[in-house]
C-alpha positions, 0 to 999 in steps of 0.5 A: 315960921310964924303963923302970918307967915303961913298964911301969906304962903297958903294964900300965895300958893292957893293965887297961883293954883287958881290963876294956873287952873282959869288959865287951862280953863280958858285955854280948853275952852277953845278945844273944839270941833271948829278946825278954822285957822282962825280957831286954831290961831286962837289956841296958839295964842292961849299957849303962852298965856297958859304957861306963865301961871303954870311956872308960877304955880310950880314957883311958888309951891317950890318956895313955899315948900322949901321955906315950910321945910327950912322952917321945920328943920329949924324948929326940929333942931333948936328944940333938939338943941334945948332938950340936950341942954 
């Protein structure tokens, strides 16, 4: 993988990471005292808003991991390939 490539997936992982944790922050925002139905409501409605960062995050660590793997494996191997010649 080139170093570009690195780049687009450190920077697409640390987006996600940053969406996921404002999303909880927002969410544990509303975790207060106030048990109104109005107050409660509120904090349902977070819910959703949470879980679409969170499978997002977990998303593209999961890609990033396997392209950063499958990359690694690739390189490990061509420079086996050549040792052996």
């Amino acid at each position: 993988m080139t170093p570009s490539g690195l780049s687009a997936l450190r920077l697409a992982y640390k987006k996600a990471t940053d969406d996921w944790v404002n999303a909880i922050r927002a969410e544990e925002t509303l975790a207060t005292p106030d048990h109104s139905m109005t107050a409660m409501e509120l904090w349902d409605e977070a819910r959703p808003k949470r879980e679409t960062p969170t499978k997002t995050h977990f998303e593209t660590l999961t890609t990033g991991y396997d392209r950063l793997h499958s990359s690694a494996r690739s390189a490990f191997y061509f420079s086996r390939r050549n040792e052996q010649g």
